[in-house]
Gaussian input, Z-matrix of N, CA and C with variables (Angstrom, degrees):
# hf/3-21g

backbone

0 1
 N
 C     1     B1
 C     2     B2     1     A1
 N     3     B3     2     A2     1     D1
 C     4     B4     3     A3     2     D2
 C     5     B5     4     A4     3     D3
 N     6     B6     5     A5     4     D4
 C     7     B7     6     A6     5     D5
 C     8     B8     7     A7     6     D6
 N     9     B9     8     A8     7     D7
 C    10    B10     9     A9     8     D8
 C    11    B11    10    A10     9     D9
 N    12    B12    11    A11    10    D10
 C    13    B13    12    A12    11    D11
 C    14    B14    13    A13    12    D12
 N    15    B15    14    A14    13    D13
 C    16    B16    15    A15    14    D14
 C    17    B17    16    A16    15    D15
 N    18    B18    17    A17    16    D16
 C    19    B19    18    A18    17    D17
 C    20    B20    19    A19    18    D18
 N    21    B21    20    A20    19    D19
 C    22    B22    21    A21    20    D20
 C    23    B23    22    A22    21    D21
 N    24    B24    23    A23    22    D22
 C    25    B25    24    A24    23    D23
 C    26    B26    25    A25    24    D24
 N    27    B27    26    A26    25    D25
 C    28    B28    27    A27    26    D26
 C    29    B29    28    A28    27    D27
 N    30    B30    29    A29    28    D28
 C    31    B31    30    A30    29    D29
 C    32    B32    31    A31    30    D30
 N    33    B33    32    A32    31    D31
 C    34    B34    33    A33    32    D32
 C    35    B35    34    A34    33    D33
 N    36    B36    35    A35    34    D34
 C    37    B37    36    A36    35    D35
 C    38    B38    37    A37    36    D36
 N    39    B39    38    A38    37    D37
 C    40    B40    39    A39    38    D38
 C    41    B41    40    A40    39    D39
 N    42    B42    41    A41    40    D40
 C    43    B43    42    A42    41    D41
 C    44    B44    43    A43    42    D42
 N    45    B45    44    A44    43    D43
 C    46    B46    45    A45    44    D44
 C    47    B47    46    A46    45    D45
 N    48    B48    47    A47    46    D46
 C    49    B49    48    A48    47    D47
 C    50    B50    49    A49    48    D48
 N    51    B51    50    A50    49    D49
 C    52    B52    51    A51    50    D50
 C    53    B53    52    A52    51    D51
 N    54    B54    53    A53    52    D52
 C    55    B55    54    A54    53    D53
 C    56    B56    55    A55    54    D54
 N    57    B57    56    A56    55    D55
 C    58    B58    57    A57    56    D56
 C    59    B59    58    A58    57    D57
 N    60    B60    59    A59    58    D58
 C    61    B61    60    A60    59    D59
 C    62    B62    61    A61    60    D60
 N    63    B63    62    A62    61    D61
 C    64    B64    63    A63    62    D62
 C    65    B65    64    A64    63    D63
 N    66    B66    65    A65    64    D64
 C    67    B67    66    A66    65    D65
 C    68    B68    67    A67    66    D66
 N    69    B69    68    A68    67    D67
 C    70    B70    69    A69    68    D68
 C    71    B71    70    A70    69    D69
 N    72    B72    71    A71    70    D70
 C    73    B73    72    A72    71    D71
 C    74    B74    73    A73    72    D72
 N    75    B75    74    A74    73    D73
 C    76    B76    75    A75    74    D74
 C    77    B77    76    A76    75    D75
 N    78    B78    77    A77    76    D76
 C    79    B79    78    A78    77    D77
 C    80    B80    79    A79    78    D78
 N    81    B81    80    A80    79    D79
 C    82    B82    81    A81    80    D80
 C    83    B83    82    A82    81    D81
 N    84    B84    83    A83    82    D82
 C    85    B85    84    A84    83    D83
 C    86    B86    85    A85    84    D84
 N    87    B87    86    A86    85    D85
 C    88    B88    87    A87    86    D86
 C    89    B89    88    A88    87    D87
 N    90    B90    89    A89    88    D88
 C    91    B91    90    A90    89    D89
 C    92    B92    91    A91    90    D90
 N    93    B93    92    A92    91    D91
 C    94    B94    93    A93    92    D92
 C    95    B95    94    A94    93    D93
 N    96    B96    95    A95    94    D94
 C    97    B97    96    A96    95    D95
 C    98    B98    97    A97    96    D96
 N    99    B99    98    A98    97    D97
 C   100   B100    99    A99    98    D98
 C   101   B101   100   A100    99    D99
 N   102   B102   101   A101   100   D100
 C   103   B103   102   A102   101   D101
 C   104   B104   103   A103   102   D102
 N   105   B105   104   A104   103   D103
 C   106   B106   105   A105   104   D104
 C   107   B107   106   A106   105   D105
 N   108   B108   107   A107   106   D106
 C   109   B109   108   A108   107   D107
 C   110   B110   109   A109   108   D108
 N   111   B111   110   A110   109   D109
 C   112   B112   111   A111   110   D110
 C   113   B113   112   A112   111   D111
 N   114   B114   113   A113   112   D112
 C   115   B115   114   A114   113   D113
 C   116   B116   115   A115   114   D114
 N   117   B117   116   A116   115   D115
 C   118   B118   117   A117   116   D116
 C   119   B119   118   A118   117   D117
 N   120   B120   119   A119   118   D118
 C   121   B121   120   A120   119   D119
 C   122   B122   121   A121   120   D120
 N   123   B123   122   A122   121   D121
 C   124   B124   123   A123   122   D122
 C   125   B125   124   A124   123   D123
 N   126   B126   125   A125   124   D124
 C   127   B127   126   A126   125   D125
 C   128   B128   127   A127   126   D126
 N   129   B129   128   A128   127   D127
 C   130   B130   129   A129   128   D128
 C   131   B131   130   A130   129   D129
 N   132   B132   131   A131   130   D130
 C   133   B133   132   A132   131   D131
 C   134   B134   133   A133   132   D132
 N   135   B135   134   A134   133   D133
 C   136   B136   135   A135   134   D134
 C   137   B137   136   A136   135   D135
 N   138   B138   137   A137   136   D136
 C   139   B139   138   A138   137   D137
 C   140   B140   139   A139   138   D138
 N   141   B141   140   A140   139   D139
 C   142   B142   141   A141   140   D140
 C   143   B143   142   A142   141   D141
 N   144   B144   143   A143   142   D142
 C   145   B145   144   A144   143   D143
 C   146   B146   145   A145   144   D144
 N   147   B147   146   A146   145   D145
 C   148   B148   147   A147   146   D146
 C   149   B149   148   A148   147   D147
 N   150   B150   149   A149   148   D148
 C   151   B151   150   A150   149   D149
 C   152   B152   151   A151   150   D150
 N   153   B153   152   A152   151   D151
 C   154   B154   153   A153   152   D152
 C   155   B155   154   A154   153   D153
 N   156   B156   155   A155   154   D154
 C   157   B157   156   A156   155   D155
 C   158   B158   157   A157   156   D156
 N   159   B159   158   A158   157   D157
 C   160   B160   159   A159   158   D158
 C   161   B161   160   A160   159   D159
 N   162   B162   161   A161   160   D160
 C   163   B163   162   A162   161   D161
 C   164   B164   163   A163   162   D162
 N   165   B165   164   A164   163   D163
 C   166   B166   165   A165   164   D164
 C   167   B167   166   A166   165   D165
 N   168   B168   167   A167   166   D166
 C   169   B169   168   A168   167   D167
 C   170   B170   169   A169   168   D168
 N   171   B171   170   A170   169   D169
 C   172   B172   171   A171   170   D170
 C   173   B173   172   A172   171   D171
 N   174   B174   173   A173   172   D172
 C   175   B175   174   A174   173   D173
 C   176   B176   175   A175   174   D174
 N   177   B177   176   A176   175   D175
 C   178   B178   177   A177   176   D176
 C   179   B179   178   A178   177   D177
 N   180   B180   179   A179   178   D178
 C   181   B181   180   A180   179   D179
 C   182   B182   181   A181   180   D180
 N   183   B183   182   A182   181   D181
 C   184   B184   183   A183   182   D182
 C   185   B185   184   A184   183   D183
 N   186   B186   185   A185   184   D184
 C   187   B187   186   A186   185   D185
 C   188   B188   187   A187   186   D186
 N   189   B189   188   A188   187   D187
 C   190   B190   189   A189   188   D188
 C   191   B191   190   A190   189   D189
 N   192   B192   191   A191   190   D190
 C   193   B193   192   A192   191   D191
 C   194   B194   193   A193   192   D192
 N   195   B195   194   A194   193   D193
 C   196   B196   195   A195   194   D194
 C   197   B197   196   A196   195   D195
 N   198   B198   197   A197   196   D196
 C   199   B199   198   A198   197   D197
 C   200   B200   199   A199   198   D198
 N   201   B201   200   A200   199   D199
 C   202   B202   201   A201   200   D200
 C   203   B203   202   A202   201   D201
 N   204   B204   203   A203   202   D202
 C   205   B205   204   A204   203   D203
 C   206   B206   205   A205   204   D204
 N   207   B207   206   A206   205   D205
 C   208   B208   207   A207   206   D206
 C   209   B209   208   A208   207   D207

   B1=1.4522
   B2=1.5297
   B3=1.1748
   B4=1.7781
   B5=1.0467
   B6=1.1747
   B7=1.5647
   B8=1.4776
   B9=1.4640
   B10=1.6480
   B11=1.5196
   B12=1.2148
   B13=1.6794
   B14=1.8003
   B15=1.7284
   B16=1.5372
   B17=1.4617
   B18=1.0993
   B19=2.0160
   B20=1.9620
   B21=1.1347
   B22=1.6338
   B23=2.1761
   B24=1.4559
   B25=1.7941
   B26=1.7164
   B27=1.4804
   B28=1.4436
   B29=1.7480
   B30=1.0413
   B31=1.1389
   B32=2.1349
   B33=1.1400
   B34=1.5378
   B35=1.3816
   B36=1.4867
   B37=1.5194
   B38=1.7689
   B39=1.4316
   B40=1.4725
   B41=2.1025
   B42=1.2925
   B43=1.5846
   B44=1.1080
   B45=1.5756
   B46=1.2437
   B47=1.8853
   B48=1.1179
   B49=1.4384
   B50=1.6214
   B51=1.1107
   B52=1.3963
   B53=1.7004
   B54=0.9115
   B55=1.5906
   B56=1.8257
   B57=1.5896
   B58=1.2130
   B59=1.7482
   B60=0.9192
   B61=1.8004
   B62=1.7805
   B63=1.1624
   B64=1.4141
   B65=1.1081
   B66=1.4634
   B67=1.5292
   B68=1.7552
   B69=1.4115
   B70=1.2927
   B71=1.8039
   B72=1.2635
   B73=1.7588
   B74=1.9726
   B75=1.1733
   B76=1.4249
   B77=1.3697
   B78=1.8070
   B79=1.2575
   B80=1.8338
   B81=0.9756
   B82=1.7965
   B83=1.4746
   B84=1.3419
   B85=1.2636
   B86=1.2997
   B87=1.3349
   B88=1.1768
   B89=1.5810
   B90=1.8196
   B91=1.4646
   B92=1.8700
   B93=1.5689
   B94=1.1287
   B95=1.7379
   B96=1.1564
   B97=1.1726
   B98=1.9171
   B99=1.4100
   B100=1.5247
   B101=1.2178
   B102=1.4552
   B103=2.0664
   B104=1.6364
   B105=1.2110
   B106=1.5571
   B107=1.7683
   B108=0.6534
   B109=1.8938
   B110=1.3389
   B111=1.5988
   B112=1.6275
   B113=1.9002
   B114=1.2511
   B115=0.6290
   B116=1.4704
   B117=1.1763
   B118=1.9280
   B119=1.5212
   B120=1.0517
   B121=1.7508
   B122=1.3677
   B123=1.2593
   B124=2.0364
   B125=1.1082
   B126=1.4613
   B127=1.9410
   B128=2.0069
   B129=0.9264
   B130=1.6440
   B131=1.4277
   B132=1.3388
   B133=1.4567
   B134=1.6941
   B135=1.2295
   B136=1.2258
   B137=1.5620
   B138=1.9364
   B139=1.6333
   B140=1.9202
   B141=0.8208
   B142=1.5642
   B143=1.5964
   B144=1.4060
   B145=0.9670
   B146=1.7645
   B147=1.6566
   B148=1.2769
   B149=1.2494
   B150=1.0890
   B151=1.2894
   B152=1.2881
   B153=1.5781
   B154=1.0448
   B155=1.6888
   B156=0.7999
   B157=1.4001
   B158=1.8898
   B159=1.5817
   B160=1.1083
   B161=1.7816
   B162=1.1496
   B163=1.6337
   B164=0.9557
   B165=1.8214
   B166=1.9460
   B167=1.6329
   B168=1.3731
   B169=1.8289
   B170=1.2142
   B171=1.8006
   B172=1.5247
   B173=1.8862
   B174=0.7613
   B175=1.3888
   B176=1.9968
   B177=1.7305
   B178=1.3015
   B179=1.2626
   B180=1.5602
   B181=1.4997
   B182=0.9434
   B183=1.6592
   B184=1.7716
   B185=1.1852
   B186=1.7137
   B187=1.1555
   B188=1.8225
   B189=1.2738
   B190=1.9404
   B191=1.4595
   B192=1.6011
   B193=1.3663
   B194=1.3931
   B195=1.7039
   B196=1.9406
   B197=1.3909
   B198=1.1541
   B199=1.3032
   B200=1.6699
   B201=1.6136
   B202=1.4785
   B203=1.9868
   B204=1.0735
   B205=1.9186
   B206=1.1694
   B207=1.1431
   B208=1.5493
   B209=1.2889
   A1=107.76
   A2=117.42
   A3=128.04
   A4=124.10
   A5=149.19
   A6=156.54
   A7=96.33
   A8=114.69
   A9=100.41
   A10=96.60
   A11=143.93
   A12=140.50
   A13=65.68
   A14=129.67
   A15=101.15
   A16=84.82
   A17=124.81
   A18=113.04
   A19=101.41
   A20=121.91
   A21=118.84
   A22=91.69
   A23=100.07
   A24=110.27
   A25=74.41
   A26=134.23
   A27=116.38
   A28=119.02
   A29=119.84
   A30=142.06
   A31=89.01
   A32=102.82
   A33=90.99
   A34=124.44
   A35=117.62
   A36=141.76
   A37=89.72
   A38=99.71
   A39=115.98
   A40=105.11
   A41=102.19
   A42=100.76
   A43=101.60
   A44=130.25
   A45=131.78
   A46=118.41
   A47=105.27
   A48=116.86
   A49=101.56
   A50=134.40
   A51=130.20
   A52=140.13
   A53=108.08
   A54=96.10
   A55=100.51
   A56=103.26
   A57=120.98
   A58=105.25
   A59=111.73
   A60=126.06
   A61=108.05
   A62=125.79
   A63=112.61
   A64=138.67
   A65=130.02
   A66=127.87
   A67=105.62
   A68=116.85
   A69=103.63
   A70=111.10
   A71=112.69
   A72=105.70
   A73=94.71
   A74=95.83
   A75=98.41
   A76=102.72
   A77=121.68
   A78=111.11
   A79=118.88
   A80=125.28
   A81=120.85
   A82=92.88
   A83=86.84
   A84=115.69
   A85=125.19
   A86=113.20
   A87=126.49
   A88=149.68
   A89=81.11
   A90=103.46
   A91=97.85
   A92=97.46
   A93=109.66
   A94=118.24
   A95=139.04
   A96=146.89
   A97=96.96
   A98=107.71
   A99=100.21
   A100=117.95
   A101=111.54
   A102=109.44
   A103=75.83
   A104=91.03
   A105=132.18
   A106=121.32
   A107=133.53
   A108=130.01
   A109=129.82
   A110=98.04
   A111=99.10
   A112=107.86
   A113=159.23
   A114=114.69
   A115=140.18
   A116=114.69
   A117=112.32
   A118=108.04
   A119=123.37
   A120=134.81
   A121=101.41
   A122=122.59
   A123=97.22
   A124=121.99
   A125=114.54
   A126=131.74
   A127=103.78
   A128=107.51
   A129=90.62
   A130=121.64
   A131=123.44
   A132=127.53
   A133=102.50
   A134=117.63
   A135=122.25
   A136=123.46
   A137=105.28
   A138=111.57
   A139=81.76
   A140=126.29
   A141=125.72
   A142=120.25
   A143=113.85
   A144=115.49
   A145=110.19
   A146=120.35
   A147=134.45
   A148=128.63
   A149=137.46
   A150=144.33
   A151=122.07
   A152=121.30
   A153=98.81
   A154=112.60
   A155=117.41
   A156=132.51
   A157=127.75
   A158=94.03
   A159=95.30
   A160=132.37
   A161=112.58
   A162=135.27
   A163=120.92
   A164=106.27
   A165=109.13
   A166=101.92
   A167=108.46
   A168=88.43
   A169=91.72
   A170=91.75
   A171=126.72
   A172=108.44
   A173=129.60
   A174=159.36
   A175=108.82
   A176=94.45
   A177=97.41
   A178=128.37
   A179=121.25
   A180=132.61
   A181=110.89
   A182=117.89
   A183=125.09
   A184=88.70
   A185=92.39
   A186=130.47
   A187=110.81
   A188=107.59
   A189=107.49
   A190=95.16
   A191=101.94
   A192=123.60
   A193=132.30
   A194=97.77
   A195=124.45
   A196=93.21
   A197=115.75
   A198=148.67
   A199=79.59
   A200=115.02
   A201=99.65
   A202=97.69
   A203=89.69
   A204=103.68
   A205=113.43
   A206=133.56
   A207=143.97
   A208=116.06
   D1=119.40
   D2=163.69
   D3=-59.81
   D4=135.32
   D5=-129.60
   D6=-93.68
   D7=-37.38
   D8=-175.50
   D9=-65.33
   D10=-24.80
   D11=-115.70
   D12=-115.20
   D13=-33.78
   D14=-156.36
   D15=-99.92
   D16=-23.50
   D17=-174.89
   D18=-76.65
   D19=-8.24
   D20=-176.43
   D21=-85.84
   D22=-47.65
   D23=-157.96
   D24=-67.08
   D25=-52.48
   D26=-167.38
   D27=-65.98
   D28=-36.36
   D29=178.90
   D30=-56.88
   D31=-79.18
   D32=-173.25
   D33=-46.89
   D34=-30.37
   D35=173.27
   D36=-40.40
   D37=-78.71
   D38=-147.77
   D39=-66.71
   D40=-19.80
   D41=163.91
   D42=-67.46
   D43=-77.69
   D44=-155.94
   D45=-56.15
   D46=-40.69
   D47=-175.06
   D48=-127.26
   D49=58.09
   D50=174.21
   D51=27.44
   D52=-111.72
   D53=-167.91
   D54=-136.77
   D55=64.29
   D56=-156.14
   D57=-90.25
   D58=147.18
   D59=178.32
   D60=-46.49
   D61=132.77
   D62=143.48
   D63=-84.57
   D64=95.57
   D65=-135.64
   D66=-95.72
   D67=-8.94
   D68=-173.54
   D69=-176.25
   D70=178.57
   D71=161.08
   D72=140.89
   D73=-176.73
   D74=-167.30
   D75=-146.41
   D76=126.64
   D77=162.32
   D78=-134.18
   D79=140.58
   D80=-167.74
   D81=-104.14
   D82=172.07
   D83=164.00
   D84=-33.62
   D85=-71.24
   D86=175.61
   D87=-121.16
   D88=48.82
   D89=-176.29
   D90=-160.18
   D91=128.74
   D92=-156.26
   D93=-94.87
   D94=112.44
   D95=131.22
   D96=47.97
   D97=101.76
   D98=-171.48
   D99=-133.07
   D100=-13.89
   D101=172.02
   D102=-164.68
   D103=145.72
   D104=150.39
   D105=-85.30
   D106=118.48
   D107=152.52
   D108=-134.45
   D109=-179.92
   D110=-170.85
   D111=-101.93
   D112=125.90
   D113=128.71
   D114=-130.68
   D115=-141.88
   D116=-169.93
   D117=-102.86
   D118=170.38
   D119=-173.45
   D120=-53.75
   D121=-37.15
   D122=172.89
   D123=-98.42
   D124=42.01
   D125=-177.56
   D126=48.77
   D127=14.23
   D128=157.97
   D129=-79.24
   D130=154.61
   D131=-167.39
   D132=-90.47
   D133=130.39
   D134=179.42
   D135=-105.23
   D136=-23.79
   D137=-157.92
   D138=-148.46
   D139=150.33
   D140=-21.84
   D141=-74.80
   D142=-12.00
   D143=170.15
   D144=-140.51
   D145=149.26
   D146=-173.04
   D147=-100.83
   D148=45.63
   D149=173.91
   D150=-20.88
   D151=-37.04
   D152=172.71
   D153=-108.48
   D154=31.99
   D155=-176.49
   D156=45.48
   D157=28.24
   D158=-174.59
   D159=-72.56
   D160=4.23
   D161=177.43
   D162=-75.67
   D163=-34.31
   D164=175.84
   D165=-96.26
   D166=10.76
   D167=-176.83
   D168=-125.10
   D169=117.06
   D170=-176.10
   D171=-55.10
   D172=-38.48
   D173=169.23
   D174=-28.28
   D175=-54.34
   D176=175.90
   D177=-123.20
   D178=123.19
   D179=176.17
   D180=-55.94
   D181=118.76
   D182=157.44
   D183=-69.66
   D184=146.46
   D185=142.03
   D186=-109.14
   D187=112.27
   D188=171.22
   D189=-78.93
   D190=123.78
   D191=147.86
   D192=-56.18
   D193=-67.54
   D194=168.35
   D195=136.02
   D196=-164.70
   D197=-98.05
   D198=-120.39
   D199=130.06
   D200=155.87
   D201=-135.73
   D202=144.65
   D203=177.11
   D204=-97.57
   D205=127.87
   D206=158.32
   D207=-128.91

């Protein structure tokens, strides 16, 4: 990932969910920087995409964690 490609994905981060922590993520040597996301207090991914669909079920309060990089 190219540096503009991670300051544009942060830039949208910080509209949508403000000026939130980057709490975690992992990068080596020789493997490069490949999604950004958002997620909530029990490490599920919420932004950019929801797998577990917890955003449409009215039922449960996010909590945003921030930002993890891999």
């Amino acid at each position: 990932m190219k540096i503009s490609q991670v300051i544009e994905t942060l830039k949208q981060i910080q509209v949508e969910f403000g000026d939130i922590a980057v709490t975690g993520g992992t990068m080596m040597d020789d493997y490069p920087l490949s999604s950004i996301s958002v997620t909530e207090k029990g490490g599920m991914e919420i932004w950019p995409h929801d797998p577990n669909g917890i955003t449409k079920d009215p039922k449960y309060k996010i909590e945003i964690d921030g930002v993890f990089f891999q």
